[in-house]
C-alpha positions in Angstrom: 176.5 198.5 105.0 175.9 199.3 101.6 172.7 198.6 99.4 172.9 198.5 95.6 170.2 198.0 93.4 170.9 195.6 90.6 169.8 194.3 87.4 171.6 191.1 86.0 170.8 189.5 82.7 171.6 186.6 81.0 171.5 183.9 77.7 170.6 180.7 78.3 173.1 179.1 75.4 173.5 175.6 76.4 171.0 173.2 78.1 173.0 172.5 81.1 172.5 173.5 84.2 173.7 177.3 84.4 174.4 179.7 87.5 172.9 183.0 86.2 173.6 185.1 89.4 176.2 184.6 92.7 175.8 186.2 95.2 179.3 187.1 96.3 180.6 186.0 99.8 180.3 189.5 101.7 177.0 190.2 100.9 173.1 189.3 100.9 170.9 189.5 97.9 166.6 190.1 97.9 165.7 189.3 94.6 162.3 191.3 93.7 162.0 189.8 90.7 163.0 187.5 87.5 161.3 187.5 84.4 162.6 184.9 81.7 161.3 184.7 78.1 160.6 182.3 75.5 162.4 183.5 72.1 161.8 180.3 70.4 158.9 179.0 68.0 158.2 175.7 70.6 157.1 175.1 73.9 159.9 174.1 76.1 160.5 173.0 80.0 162.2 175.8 82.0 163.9 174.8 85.9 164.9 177.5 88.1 167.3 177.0 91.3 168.2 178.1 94.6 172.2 177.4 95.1 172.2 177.1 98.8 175.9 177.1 99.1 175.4 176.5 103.3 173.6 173.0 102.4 175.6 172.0 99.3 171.9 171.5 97.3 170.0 172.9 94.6 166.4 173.2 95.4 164.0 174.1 92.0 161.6 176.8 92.7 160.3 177.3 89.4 159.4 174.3 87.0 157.1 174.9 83.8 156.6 174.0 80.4 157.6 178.0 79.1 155.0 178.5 76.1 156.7 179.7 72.8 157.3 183.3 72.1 156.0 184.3 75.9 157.4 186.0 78.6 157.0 184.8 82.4 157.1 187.3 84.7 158.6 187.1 88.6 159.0 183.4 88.1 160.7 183.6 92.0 157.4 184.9 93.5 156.9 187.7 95.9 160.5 187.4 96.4 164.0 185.5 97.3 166.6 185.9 100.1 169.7 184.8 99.2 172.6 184.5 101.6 176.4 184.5 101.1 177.8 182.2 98.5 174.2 181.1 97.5 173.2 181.8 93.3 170.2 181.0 91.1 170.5 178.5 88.2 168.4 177.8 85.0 168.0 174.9 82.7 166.2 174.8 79.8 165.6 171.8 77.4 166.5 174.1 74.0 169.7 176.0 74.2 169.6 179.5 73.0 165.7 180.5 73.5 166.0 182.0 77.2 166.5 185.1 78.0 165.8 187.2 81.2 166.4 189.6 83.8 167.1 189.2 87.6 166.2 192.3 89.8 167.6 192.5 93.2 168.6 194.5 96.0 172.4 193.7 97.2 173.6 194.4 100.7 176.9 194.4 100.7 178.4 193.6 104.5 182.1 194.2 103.8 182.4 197.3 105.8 181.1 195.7 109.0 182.6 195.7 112.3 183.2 192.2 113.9 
């Protein structure tokens, strides 16, 4: 087993629903932290996901009205365990405002025996 520590960013730039991180299917991911920030002159609504790819379901962990020109920090809490095939989606209401950073400890399994 390896372990990689990882930063991922990303651009909101639509309001759809959008996967910002997957975790690939030969490893595990903790993510420590997510901080996601407000670029735009209004308030807006911000949704954050967990992609449980074992369940088939999105389930929101993080639902807020985001106030303008702010930052919110570890909006996944202490932190997140993601498995296999599992990824974190955001939605905001206004496309191009969000930005932010995923930090997160990978584990990749690939080298394991049985």
């Amino acid at each position: 087993m390896a372990n990689f520590y990882k930063n991922q960013g990303f651009n909101l730039t639509t309001t759809n629903l959008t996967t910002v991180l997957t975790v690939n299917t030969s490893s595990i991911v903790i993510v420590k932290g997510m901080n996601i920030t407000n670029e735009h002159n209004n308030n807006l609504l911000l949704e954050c996901f967990l992609h449980d790819s074992s369940a088939g379901t999105d389930y929101e962990f993080f639902h807020k009205d985001v106030a303008a020109d702010t930052t919110e920090l570890n909006v996944c809490g202490q932190a997140l365990n993601l498995e296999a095939g599992d990824a974190i989606k955001v939605k905001s209401e206004i496309a191009n405002t969000i930005q932010g950073v995923i930090s997160y400890l990978q584990i990749d399994r690939s080298q394991e025996n049985g």
